[in-house]
C-alpha positions in Angstrom: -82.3 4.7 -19.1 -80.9 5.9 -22.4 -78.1 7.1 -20.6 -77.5 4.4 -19.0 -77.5 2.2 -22.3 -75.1 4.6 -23.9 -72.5 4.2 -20.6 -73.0 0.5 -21.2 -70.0 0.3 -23.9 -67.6 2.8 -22.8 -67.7 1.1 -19.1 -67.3 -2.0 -20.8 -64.2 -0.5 -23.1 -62.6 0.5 -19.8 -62.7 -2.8 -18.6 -61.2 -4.3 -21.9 -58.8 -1.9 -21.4 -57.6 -2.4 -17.8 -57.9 -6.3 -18.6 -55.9 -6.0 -21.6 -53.0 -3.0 -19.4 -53.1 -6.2 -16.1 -52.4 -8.9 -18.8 -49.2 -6.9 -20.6 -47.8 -5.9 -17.3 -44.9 -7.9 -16.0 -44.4 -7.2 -12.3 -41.2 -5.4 -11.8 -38.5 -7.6 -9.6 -36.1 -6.8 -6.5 -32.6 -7.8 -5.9 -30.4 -7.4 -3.4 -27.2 -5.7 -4.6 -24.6 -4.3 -2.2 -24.0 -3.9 1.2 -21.9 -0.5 1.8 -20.1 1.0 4.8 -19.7 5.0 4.3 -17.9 5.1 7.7 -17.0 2.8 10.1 -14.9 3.1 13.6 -14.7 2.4 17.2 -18.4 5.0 17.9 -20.7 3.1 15.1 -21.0 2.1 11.4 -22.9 3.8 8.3 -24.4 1.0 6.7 -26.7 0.9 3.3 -28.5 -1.6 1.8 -28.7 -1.3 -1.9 -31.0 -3.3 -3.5 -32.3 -3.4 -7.4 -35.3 -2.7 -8.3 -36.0 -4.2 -12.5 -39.0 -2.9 -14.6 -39.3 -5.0 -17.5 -42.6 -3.0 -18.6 -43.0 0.0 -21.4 -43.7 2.5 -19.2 -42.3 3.9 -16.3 -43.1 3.4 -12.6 -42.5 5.4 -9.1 -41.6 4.4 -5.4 -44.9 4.8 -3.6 -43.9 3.4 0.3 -41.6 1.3 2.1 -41.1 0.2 5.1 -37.8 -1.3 6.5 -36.1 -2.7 9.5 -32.4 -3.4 10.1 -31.0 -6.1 12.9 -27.8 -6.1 13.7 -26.3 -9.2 15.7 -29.8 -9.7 16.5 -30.5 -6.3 18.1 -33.3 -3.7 15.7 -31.3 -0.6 15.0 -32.8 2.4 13.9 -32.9 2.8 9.8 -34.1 5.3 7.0 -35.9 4.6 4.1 -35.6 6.0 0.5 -37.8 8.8 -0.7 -41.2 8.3 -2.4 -41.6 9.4 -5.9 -38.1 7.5 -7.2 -38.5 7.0 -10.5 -37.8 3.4 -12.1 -37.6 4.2 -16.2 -39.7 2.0 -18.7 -37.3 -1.3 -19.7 -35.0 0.1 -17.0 -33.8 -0.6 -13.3 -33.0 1.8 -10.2 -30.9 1.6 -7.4 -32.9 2.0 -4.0 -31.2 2.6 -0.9 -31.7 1.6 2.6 -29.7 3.4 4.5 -28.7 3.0 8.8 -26.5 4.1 11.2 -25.2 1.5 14.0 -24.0 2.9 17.3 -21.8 -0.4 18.7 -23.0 0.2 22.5 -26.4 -0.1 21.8 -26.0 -4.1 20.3 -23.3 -5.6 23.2 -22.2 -4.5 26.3 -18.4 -5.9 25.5 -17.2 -3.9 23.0 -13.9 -6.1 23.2 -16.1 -9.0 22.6 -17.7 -7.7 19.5 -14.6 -6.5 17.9 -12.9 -9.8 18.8 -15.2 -11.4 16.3 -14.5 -11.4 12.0 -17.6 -10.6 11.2 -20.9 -8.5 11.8 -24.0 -10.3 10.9 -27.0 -8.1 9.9 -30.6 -9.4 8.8 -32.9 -6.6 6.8 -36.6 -7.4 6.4 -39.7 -5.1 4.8 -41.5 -3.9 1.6 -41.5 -1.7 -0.8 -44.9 -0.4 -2.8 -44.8 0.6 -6.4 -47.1 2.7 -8.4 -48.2 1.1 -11.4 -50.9 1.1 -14.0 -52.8 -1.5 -12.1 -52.4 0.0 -8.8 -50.1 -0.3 -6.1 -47.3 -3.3 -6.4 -45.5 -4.9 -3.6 -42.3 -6.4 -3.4 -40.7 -8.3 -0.2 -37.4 -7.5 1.2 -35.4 -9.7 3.0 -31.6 -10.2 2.9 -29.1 -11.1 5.6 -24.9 -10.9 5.4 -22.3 -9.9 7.0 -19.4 -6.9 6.9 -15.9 -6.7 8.8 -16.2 -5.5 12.0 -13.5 -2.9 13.7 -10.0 -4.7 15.2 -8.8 -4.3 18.5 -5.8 -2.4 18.4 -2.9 -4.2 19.6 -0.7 -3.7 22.5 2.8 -4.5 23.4 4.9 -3.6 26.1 8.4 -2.4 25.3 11.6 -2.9 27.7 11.0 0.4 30.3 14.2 2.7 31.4 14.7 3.2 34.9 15.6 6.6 35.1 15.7 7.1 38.3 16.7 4.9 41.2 17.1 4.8 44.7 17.2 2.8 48.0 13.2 3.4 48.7 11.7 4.2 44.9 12.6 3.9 41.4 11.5 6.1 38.2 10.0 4.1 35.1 9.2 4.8 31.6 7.3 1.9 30.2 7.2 1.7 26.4 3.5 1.1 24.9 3.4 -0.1 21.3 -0.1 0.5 20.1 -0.9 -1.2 16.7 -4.0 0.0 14.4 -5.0 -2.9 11.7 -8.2 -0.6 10.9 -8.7 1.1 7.7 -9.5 4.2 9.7 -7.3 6.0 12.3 -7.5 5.0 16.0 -8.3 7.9 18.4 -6.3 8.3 21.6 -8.7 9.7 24.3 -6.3 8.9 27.2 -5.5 5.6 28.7 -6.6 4.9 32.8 -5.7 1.8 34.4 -2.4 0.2 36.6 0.6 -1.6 36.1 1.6 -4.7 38.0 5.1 -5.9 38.4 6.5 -9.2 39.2 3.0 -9.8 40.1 2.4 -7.2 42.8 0.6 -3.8 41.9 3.1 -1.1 41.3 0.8 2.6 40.2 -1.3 3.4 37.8 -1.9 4.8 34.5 -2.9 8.2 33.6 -2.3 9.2 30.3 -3.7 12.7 28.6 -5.4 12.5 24.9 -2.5 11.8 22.1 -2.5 12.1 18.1 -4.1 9.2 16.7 -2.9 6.6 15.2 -3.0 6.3 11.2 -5.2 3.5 9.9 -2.3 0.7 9.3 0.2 2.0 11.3 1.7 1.9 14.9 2.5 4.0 17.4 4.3 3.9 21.4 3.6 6.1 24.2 6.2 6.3 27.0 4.0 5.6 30.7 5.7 7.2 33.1 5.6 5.9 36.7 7.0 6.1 40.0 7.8 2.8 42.2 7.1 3.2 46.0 9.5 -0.2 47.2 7.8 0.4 50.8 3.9 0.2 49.5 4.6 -2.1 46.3 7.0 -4.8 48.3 10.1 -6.3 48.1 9.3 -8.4 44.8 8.8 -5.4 42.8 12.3 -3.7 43.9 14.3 -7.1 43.6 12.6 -7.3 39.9 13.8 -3.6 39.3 17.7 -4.3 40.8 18.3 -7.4 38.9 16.9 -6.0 35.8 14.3 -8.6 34.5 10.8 -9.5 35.2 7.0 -9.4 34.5 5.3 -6.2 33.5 1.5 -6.3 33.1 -0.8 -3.3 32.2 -4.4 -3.7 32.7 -6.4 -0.9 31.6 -8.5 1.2 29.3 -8.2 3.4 26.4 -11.1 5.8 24.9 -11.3 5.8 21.5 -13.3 8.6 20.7 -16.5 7.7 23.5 -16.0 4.1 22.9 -14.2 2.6 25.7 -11.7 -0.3 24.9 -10.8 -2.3 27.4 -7.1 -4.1 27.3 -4.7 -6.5 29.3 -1.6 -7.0 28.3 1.7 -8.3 29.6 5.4 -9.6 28.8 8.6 -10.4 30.4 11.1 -7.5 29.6 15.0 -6.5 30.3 14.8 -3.4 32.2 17.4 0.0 30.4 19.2 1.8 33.6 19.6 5.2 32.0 21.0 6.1 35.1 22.1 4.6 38.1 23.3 7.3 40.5 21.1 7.4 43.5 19.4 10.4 44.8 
């Protein structure tokens, strides 16, 4: 019993004392910061969330937990989450980042239709815990924006050469302009698809791997392709002897496993480079 009446005032000091620690601590805040892109392209995006965590308290605190999960255009992604033990200093703030990687395929079917769009909307939700003096503190998270998403290269078709002609078949080298607006090179994994002219199907495309285009720049590959008057019909070889007409390419071009779809067509002026048949 006399033990138990000498424990009396020290259980009642700690008391005082963890009433008086809970009444002086301020709980620490968190802000949303930035929203970064490491790497971006045609395969996926790198994308961190940095958010600010403030302690406005005398003494330090540490990152106990957090959890965290990442939608982007409306589809969960798979995301990290920053280490335990980060250290937020006394009167001081810390950067915590949230860090993901986005794989395009796995939030539309169309790439096309994706990179068609301005913008990439993205919606983060979660906690994070805090280890504190009067236990374990937890903060929301919640924050939702946007970031560029990759542009569909351009394509334009050029005037083609005939370099070859005769009465049953003609030899063409189409001109493809291909025009990267990206901040990041565009990779040339081969182009399949065919090539109509004056509106009836003429061959198609098969075109090996080529350098990539610099971010900001332009490039033209030269299609070659042989015209078969018997199979194609007569309003592809008239279109070829008077020298003007339609030329449409409907195809696809891997960009490094991504798969971008493209139609594209324009009335040209065809080049004779020769004209002796054979």
């Amino acid at each position: 019993m006399r033990k138990i009446l000498w424990l009396l005032p020290l259980l009642a000091g700690c008391a005082l004392l963890r009433s008086a620690v809970s009444s002086a601590f301020e709980k620490p805040t968190l802000t949303f910061k930035d929203a970064r892109l490491p790497s971006i392209d045609f395969d996926g995006a790198e994308l961190d969330l940095v958010f600010l965590v403030n302690n406005p308290n005398s003494m330090g605190i540490d990152l106990a937990k957090a959890t965290y999960a990442l939608a982007v255009e409306g589809k969960q992604v798979v995301a990290g989450a920053p280490k335990n033990g980060l250290q937020i200093p006394a009167h001081g703030s810390t950067e915590v980042t949230f860090p993901a990687h986005v794989h395009w395929n796995e939030i539309v079917p169309a790439l096309a239709a994706l990179f068609a769009q301005d913008q990439v909307h993205y919606k983060a939700s979660g906690s994070i815990g805090l280890n504190s003096p009067i236990g374990l503190v937890e903060l929301p998270l919640e924050h939702e924006g946007t970031f560029s998403a990759p542009k569909m290269p351009v394509f334009e078709i050029g005037s083609p050469r005939i370099t070859g002609l005769s009465l049953t078949s003609a030899q063409l080298s189409i001109p493809l302009k291909i025009a990267n607006s990206n901040g990041f090179p565009l990779p040339l994994g081969g182009i399949l698809g065919d090539v109509s002219l004056a509106g009836s199907h003429v061959g198609h495309i098969s075109l090996p791997e080529a350098a990539p285009v610099p971010a900001g720049n332009e490039t033209t590959l030269l299609i070659p392709l042989d015209v078969n008057f018997l199979s194609a019909g007569t309003a592809a070889a008239q279109a070829i002897k008077t020298g003007i007409a339609e030329v449409k390419i409907d195809a696809t071009l891997n960009a490094a496993g991504a798969t971008l779809p493209f139609r594209v067509a324009k009335t040209v002026e065809f080049q004779r480079v020769t004209s002796g048949t054979h």
